[in-house]
N, C-alpha and C positions, 0 to 999 in steps of 0.2 A: 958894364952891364952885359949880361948873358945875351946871346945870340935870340932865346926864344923870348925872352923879355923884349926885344926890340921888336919881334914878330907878332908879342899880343898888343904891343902898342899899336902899330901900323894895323892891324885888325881891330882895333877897338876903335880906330876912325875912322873905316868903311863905311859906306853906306846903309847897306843891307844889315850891317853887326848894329849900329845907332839904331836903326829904325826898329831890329828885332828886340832891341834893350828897352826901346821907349814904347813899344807896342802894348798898350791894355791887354789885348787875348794871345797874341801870338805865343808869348811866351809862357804862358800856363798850359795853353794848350799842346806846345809843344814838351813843357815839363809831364804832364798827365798823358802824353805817347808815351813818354820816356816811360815813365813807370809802367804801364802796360806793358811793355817788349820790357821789364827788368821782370814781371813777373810771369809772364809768357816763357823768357828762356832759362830763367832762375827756377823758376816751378819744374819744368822739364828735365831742366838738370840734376833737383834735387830727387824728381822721380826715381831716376837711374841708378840715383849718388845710393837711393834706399834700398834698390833691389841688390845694389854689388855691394850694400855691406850682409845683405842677407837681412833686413829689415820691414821688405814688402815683397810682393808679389813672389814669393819661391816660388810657385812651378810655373813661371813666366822665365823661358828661356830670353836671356840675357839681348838677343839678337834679335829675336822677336820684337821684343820692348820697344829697343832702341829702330830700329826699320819705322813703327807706328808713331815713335817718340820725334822723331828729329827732322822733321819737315816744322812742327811747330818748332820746335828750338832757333834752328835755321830763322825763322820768323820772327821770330821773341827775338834772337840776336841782331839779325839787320835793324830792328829798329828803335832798339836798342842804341847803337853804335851811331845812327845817323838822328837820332834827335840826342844823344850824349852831344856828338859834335855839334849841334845847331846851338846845345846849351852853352858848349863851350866859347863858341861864335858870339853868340851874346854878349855875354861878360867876360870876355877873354885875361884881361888886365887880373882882375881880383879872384878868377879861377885859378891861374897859373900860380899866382901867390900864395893859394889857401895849402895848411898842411894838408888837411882832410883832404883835397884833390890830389898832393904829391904822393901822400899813402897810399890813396886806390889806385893812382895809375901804376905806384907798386905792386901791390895785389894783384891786378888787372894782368901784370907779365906773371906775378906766379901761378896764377889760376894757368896761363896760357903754356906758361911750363910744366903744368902737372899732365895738363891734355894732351901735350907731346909725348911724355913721357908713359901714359898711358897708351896710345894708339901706337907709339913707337915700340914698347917694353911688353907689355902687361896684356892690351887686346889682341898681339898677334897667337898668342895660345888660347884665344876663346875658346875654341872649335872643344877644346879638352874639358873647357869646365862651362859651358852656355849653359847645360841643363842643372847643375849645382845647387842646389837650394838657400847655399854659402858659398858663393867665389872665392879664389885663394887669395893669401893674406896680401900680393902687391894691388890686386883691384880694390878691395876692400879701405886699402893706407891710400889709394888714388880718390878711392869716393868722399872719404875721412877729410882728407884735404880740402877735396873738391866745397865740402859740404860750410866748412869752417871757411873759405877763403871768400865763399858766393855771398856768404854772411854779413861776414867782414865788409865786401865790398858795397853793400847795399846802405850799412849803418856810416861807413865813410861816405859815401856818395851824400847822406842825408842831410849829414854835418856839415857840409860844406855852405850851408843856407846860413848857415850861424858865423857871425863875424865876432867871435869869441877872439883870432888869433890873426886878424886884417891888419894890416903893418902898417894901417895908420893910429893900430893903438898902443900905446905902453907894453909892449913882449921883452921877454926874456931873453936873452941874447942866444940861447938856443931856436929860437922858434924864430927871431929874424934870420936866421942864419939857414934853417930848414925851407922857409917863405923867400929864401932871397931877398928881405927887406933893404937889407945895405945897399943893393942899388939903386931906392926912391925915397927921396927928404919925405920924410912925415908927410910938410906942408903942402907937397905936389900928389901924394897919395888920392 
């Protein structure tokens, strides 16, 4: 058994992880943050993802935007990330197992590779194209991405409520094998 498989075990018998799993409000409430900070920092981001492909706002200098843009993002993000993790807290055991959560937290590093690579590669020549009414083609493939992975990551996030692929049911030796199922008898599941 994997290292972090022993880590949502020992987590799924906390106190606080039981209580948060067995709680009537806590945890809707804490799911309906979540969605708010996904569409607070996903909305923000898409704003931008529109103006660098040349889709909204052309005479909104790029910098502009973003200055007025990213205090909410920043917002949308932290609580985002901290009621994700309280989700994950919860049901630790059958989130770690679900494809749908192995996918996003895939996605989740590509998005965070693209934004590197953008602030690393792409926004150090703003200054040349802020005013553009079409930014040049590496921001444009940055926002393209950006747009398609924020997407992605939302419809995977969603899926994960669905016990379509929960490895206490009859899967295909592909999807035990993506879930880590081989390391829990069905009947212990």
């Amino acid at each position: 058994m994997d290292e972090i498989s022993h880590f949502t075990e020992w987590l799924a018998q906390t106190p606080w992880s039981i209580a948060l799993h067995e709680s009537l409000y806590a945890y809707t409430w804490i799911e309906t943050a979540h969605v708010i900070g996904i569409t607070l920092f996903v909305g923000t981001i898409a704003m931008v993802d529109l103006r660098l492909l040349g889709r909204a706002w052309p005479t909104v200098p790029v910098s502009q935007m973003t200055a007025r843009i990213l205090p909410w993002t920043v917002a949308g993000f932290v609580l985002m990330v901290v009621t994700g993790l309280l989700l994950f807290y919860a049901i630790p055991i059958r989130t770690w197992h679900s494809v749908w959560f192995r996918a996003k937290v895939v996605l989740l590093f590509a998005a965070a590779i693209n934004i590197w690579i953008f602030h690393r590669r792409v926004q150090r020549n703003r200054a040349l194209w802020d005013d553009a009414p079409r930014p040049p083609l590496g921001a444009r493939v940055s926002a393209a991405i950006s747009l398609g992975v924020w997407l992605a990551v939302i419809v995977l996030g969603r899926m994960i409520a669905y016990n379509w692929f929960d490895c206490d049911k009859p899967q295909s030796p592909f999807v035990y094998a993506a879930a880590s199922c081989s390391a829990y008898p069905k009947d212990e599941f």
